[in-house]
C-alpha positions as CSV (number, residue, x, y, z in Angstrom):
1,X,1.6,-25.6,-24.2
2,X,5.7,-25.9,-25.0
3,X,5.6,-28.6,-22.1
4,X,3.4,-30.2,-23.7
5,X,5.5,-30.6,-26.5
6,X,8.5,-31.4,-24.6
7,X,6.2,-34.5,-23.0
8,X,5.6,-36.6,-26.3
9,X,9.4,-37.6,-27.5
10,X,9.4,-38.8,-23.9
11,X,6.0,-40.6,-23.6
12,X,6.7,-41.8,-27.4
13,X,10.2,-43.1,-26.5
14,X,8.9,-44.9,-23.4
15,X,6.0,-46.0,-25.5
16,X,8.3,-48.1,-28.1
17,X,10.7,-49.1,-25.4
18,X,7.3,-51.3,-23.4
19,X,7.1,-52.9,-26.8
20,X,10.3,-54.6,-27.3
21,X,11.4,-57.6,-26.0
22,X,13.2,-57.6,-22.4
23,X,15.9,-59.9,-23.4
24,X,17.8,-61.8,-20.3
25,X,20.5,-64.1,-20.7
26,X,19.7,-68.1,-20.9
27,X,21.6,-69.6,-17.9
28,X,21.9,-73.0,-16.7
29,X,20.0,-72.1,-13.5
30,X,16.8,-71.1,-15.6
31,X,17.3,-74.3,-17.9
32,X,17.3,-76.3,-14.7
33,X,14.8,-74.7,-12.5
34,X,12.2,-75.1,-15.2
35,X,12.8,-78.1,-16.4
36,X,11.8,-77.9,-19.8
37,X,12.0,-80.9,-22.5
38,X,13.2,-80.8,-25.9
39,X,10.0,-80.1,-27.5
40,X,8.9,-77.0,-25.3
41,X,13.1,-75.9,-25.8
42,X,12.0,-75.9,-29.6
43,X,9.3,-73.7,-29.3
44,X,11.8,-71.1,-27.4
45,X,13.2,-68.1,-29.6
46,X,16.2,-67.5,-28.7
47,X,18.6,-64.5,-29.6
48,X,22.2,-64.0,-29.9
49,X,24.1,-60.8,-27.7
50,X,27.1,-60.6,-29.8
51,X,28.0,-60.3,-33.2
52,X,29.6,-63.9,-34.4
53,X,32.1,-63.8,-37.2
54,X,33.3,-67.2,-38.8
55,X,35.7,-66.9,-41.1
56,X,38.4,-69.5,-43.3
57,X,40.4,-68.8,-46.1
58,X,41.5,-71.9,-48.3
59,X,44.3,-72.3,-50.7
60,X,43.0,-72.1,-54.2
61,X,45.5,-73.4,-57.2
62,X,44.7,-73.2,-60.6
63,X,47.2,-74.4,-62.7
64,X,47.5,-72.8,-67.1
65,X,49.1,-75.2,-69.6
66,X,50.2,-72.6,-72.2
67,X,53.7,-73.3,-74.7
68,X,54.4,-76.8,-72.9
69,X,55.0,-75.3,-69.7
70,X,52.5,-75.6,-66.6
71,X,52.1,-72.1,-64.7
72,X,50.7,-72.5,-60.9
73,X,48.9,-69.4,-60.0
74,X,48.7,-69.5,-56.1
75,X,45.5,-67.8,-54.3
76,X,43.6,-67.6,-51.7
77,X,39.8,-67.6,-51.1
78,X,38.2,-66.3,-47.7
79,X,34.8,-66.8,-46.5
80,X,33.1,-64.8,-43.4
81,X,30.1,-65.6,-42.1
82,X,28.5,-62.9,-39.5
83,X,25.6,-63.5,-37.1
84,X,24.9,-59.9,-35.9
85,X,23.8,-59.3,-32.3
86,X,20.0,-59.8,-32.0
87,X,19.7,-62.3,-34.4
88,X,17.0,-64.9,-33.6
89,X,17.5,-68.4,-34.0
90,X,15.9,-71.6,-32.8
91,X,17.1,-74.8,-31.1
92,X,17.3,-77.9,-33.4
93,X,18.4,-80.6,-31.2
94,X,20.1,-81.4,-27.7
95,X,23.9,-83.1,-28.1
96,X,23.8,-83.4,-24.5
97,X,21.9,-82.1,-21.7
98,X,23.7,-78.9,-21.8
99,X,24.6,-78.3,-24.8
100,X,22.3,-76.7,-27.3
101,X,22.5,-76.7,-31.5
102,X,21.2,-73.5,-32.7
103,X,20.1,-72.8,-36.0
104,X,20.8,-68.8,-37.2
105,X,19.6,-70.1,-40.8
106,X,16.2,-70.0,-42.0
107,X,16.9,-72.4,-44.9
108,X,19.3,-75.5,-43.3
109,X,18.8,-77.7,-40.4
110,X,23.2,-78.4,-41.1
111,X,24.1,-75.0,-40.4
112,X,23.9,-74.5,-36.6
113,X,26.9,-73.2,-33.4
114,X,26.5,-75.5,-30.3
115,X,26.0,-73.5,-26.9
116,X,26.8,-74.3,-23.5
117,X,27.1,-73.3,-19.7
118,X,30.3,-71.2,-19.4
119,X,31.9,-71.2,-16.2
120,X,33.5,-67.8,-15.7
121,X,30.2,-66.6,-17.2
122,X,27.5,-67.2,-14.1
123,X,26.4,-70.5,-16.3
124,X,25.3,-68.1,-19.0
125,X,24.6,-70.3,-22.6
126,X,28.0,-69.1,-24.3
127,X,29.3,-70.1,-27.6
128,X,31.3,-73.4,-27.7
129,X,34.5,-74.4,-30.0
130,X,35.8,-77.6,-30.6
131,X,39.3,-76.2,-29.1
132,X,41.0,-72.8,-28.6
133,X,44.5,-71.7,-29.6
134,X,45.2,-69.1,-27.6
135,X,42.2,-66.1,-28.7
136,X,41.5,-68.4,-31.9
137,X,38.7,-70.8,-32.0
138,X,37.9,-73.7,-34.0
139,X,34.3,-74.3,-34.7
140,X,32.0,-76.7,-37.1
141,X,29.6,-74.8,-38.8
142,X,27.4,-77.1,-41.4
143,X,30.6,-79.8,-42.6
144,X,33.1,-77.0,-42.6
145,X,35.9,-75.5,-40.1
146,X,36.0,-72.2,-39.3
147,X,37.6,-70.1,-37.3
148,X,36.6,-67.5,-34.7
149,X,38.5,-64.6,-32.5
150,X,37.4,-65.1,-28.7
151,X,35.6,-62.1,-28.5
152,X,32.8,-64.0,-30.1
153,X,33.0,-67.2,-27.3
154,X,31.3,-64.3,-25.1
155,X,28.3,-64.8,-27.3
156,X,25.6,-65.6,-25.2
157,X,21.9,-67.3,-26.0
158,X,19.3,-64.8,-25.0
159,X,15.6,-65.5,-24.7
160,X,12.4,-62.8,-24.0
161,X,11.6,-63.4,-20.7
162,X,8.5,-61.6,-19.2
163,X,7.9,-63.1,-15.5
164,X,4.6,-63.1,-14.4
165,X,3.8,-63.6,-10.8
166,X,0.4,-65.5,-9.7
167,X,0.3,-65.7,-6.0
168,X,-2.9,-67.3,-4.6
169,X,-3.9,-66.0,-0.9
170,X,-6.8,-66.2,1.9
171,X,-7.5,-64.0,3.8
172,X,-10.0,-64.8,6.6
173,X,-10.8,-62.7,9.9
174,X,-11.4,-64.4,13.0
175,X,-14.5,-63.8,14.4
176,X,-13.2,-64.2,18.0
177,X,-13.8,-66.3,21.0
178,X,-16.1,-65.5,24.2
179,X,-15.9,-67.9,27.2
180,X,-19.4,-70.4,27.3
């Protein structure tokens, strides 16, 4: 009876581990092997591996006018924007053939990160920045610049892929062959 016991975590784990999504990195091999347009690319969800953190920080100056003098109060403001890993988004539009724009936001079609083939990467779908100084990336999210560390340009597109194998075969016997 205590095996018993022992059985169902195990059964129940392997259970709710058949129901999640098997998640495989989107490469440029499987974008070209298949083929796909646009359209059916639209109707792919895809998922992010890594967490992505955008940040900026802008000068803010507010100025007081107080007994004919003019005070400048310097300060700063910061903004971070974080795309946890697993977080589905969809693809809006191709810039290019290999470069996908890919929406995180479920409310703007002008917030979206552009993804691409990496080369040191097995032509995995990596995030893309306008340009890197040293580990510091520039990147246009919506009609801002932020900025990102390069720990989030390993950020790969990932996509639920469940291969299903449908082989057609014949089999026939021959019946043999006597001499006339």
């Amino acid at each position: 009876m205590r095996r018993f016991f022992y059985l169902i975590p195990v059964l129940s784990v392997l259970l709710f581990a058949s129901c999640s999504p098997t998640l495989t990195p989107f490469t440029a091999d499987l974008y070209n092997d298949y083929g796909w347009t646009e359209n059916e690319l639209k109707q792919i969800q895809f998922y992010v591996s890594e967490d992505i953190k955008l940040y900026r920080t802008t000068k803010q100056g507010v100025s007081e006018v107080s007994n004919g003098e003019i005070k400048v109060i310097d300060g700063e403001r910061s903004e971070v924007i974080k795309i946890p890993a697993g977080t589905p988004g969809t693809l809006l539009f191709l810039p290019e053939k290999n470069r996908f724009a890919v929406s995180f936001e479920p409310d703007s079609d002008k917030l979206f990160l552009m993804f691409g083939p990496g080369k040191d990467v097995d032509g995995r779908f990596v995030l893309l920045a306008s340009e890197w100084d040293k580990r510091i990336g520039v990147i246009t999210y919506g009609d801002r610049k932020y900025r990102t560390r390069s720990n989030s340009a390993w950020a790969t597109l990932m996509v639920d892929l469940k291969k299903i194998v449908k082989s057609e075969y014949e089999v026939r016997t021959a019946k043999g062959r006597e001499i006339e």
